[in-house]
N, C-alpha and C positions, 0 to 999 in steps of 0.2 A: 227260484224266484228272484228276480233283479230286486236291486233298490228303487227303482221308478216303480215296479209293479208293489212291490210292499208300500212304497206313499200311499199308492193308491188305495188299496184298500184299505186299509189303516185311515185316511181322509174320509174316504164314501159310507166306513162302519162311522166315524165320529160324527161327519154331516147328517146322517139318517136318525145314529142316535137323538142329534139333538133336534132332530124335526119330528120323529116319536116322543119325543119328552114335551115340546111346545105343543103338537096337537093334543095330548092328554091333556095337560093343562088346563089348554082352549074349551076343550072339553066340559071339566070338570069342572072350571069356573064360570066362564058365561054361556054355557050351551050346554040344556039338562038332555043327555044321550043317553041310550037306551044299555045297556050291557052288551048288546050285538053291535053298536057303532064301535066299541073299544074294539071288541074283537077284530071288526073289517078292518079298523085301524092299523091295527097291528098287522095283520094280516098284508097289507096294502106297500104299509113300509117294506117289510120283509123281501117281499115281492117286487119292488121297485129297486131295491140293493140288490137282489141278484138278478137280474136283468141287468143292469148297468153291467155288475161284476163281469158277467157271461159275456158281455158284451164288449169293454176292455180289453177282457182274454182273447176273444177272437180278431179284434183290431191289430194288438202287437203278435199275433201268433206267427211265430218265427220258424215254423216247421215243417214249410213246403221249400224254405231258401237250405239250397246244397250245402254240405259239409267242403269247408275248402279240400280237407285233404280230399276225397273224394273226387272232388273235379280239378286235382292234380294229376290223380291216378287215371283218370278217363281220358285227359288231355294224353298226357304220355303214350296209353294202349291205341288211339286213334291213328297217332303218327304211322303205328308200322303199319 
């Protein structure tokens, strides 16, 4: 895992954290919610961080680009 993929997730868990803590909150103080809205709540966040996450992953995914040594070796065998 790079340093730019660790910010990220490390940001996206603390961003999310604190928007699960303010919708509880919201919740709890001016909007009387049912025990199943916490639930979807949480649920929702949960859901919406890994989607991002998965979706991160597959933007930087670096693993259809060649190994240089690799297309050294291929360049060389071509020649003869």
């Amino acid at each position: 895992m790079s340093k730019k993929d660790a910010a990220f997730t490390l940001g996206l868990s603390i961003l999310m954290g604190v928007l699960w803590v303010a919708g509880e909150v919201v919740m709890g103080v001016w909007f009387a919610v049912p025990r199943a809205g916490h639930i979807f709540w949480f649920c929702l966040i949960v859901g919406v961080t890994l989607i991002a996450s998965v979706w991160h992953a597959m933007v930087v995914d670096d693993s259809d680009r060649k190994d240089p040594k690799r297309e050294k070796y291929e360049k060389k065998t071509r020649k003869k």
